[in-house]
Structure formats: C-alpha cells, structure tokens
C-alpha positions, 0 to 999 in steps of 0.5 A: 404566803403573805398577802399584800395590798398595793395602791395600783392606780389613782382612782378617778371619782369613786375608787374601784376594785382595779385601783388595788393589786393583791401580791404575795410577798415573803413572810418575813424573817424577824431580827433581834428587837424585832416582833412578828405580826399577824393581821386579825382586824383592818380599818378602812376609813373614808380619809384614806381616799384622800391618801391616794390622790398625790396631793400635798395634805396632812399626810403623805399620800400613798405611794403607788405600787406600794402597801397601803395603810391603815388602823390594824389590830394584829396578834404577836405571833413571835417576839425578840422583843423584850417589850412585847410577848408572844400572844400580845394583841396591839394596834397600830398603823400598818400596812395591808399584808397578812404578816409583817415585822416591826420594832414595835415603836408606835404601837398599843398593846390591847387587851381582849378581856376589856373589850372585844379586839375590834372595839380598838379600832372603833369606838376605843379607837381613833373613831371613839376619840374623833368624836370625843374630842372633836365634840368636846373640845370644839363642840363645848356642848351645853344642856339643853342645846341642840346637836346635830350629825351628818353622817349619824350613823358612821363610826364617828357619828354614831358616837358623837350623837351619844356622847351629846345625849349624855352631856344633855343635849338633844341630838338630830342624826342625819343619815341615808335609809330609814333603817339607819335612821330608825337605829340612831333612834332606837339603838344611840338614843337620837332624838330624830333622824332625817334620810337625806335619800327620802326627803324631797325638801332638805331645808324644811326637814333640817328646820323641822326636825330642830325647831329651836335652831342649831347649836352645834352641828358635826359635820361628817358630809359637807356638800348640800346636806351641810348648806341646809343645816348652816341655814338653821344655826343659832347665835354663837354656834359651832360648826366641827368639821370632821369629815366631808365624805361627800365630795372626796371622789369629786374630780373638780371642785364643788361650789355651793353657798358661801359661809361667810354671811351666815358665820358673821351674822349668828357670831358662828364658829367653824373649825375642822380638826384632826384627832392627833391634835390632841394625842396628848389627851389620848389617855384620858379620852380612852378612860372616859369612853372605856368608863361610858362603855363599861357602865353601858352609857355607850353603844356602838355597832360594826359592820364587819366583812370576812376574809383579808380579800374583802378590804377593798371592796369593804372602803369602796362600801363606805361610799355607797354607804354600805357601813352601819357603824365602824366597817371593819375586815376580820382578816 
C-alpha cells in the first residue's frame, strides 16, 4: 500500500479536513537511474494555502485531484542510482505519499549524525535560511537596535529573534498565549513578548514593550498586529515581509491603514521576499546556522504529530496556532 494525499477541493477560508482525500496508489517499481523513497518527516507550511487557491503567484498552484507537496526528509530504501545508497537520508520537495520513486535530481543528502533528520526541515532547513536571510539581508541588523517578530514563536520567528540577539539587538516577540510568550523569553532569549490574544490595547503595548521605537520589524502576521507595529518604527527602518498568515484564509481582500505616509515619513524600507532568491548563498547560511547550532548559540523547538494521517490536520493547526515551532508529521 502506499498513501497519498490529494487536494480534493479548494477551500473557502480556513482549510478543512474534507478539502484532502487520502488514496493508495501503487508502490512503485524503480527504473535504472532511479531511487526509491520512503517518507520519514513532512513539512507542513502556511505558503502551502496559498498553493490551493488557483491563483497566478510565484509558484504554480496545486492541482486538484493530484498530490500535494511539500519539504520532506525520506530514507533511500533502494538505489539504481549511482548517486545515492541504500540507507541515504536526503531532503527534497515531494510529494505526500509514503513511497515514491525519483532520479534523484534536486535532492539533498542529510546526515543524521549532524543533526537529528527533522532539524532539516526546520531550523537547517528552508525555515533556518528564511530567517537568516531575510534578516540579514533585509534586515542589516545594527547593535544595539531594536527588533521585533510577529509570529515569534513559529518556525521562522522563533529563529529570527535568536539570530538578532546574537547580532546585539534587543528583540520583542509577538505571539498568541502566554506560554508562548513565556518561551520566546526563557528558551530564545527574547527580551518581551506581547500576546496579541490577551491584550486589550495592541498599540500601546507594541509602544510599550519598544520604547525606543522600531528599528526592524519581521513580519510573519500582517493584518492589524502589523498596523500597530508600523505605528512605532524609527527613521531609516526596515520592515521584512515574510509571511502574512493572518489573511490568507481570507476570501475577500482586507483593508487597513495605508503604509504610504508612515514609509516616507520615518524614510522607512519594506520589502518582502522569497528564500530562493538567495539559493546561491544556501551553502553558506546552512555553515553559519549548522556552526551557531553546534556552539549551542541556537535553539529551536518542534511541534511533531504522529502518523502520515495526521498531515492535514497538523497544516490546519498552523491556523489556530497549535504549532510551537516548526510543525512537523513523522510519517
């Protein structure tokens, strides 16, 4: 047997369990050139929402009917493949089945003595890099400035904010319990935390908590919390948008404060990215996280459910915020 997950229907606001279909299809029959892989870690990620509308974006969106895709660490369970061995853990943008075969292009071998295998998908992964890249690049982080991270204690955010402790700034995490919060502090070494979901007043809080105003904020949310914090950026500040988790099961467009007057006033730069513009630099963000990693400079934590059954209900969670960390499925 060989599970698979299809996209059956596009979902309207928030995705739903009946929005997937599990299947078996055949365990398939490797060709020369070929390997054979079996699925041990799935990444589920709040972009992938966005692949299920069939929408133009940077990416084509996922069909329905078909597999969906995403980050997967898989064990090499037989080779006709000079490349690879039996045994070979790598990493790779698959699809959702429990068995598939591939000629092994745009794949990554991992090693398992390094690091455990699902730290690959997470902070050595593509979540690791987001956040290097797109607060180092972006960012230009500056001691003694002041940061601050919606979403702080996602995958991404979690990272960003110890990456800027590590570079001298003072870091502010924004996140939706106060025992979220309570970890950005003890566990990354966050400065405060604000819980959006306990706060009566958003802006006086965010002013509050950054009382020498914004030098860079990460931006994983957008919507209000991203409003408020605009309101307290400095003079030559920069905004890195990441991620805008908070209206993508939106079916409508929201409207809010316009960013115009606040980005010509305080000379402010915003800019949002994607980690694969700088895939050149991969190599060398992986050595610097790997080496920050090693010397116990950076910590990370994982929210990991059990079973290849559990992967829809584990992205659904990211919406309700049910991740500390990186949520990831051990199949």
């Amino acid at each position: 047997m060989n599970k698979t997950i299809l996209l059956k229907n596009r979902p309207e606001g928030k995705p739903e369990i009946s929005d997937f279909e599990f299947t078996n299809m055949e365990k398939p029959t490797i060709k020369e050139g070929e390997i054979l892989l079996e699925t041990k870690y799935i990444s589920v990620d709040p972009y992938l929402r966005g692949r299920m509308k069939d929408a133009d974006s940077y990416v084509k969106p996922f069909q329905l009917n078909e597999p969906i895709s995403s980050g997967i660490i898989a064990e090499v369970i037989e080779s006709k493949n000079e490349s690879y061995q039996k045994g070979d853990y790598i990493s790779g943008n698959l699809e959702w089945k429990q068995y598939q075969a591939s000629n092994g292009d745009n794949l990554l071998k991992v090693d398992p003595s390094l690091a455990p295998l699902s730290a690959y998908l997470g902070i050595l992964g593509m979540t690791g890099l987001t956040a290097y890249f797109g607060l180092t690049e972006i960012g230009r982080p500056k001691k003694g400035e002041t940061l601050v991270v919606s979403g702080a204690a996602g995958a991404v955010g979690s990272v960003v904010g110890q990456i800027g402790k590590l570079l001298g700034c003072r870091v502010v995490g924004i996140a939706g319990t106060d025992e979220k919060v309570e970890m950005l502090k003890s566990k990354f070494g966050f400065d405060a935390g604000i819980n959006y979901n306990e706060s009566t007043d958003m802006a006086k809080d965010i002013a509050s908590a950054t009382p020498d105003g914004v030098d860079i904020y990460f931006d994983n949310v957008g919507g209000s919390i991203s409003d408020h914090v605009h309101a307290q950026m400095n003079r030559f500040s920069r905004v890195i948008v990441c991620g805008a988790i908070s209206t993508y099961n939106e079916t409508s467009i929201p409207m809010g404060p316009r960013v115009e007057q606040f980005l010509i006033k305080k000379s402010a730069l915003m800019q949002g990215f994607l980690v694969g513009n700088y895939a050149d630099q991969f190599p060398e963000g992986v050595k610097q996280l790997a080496t920050w990693l090693k010397e116990g400079k950076l910590s990370y934590t994982e929210t990991v459910l059990e079973g290849f059954n559990q992967v829809p209900e584990a992205f659904i969670g990211l919406f309700d915020g049910k991740n500390k960390g990186k949520m990831i499925v051990k199949a």
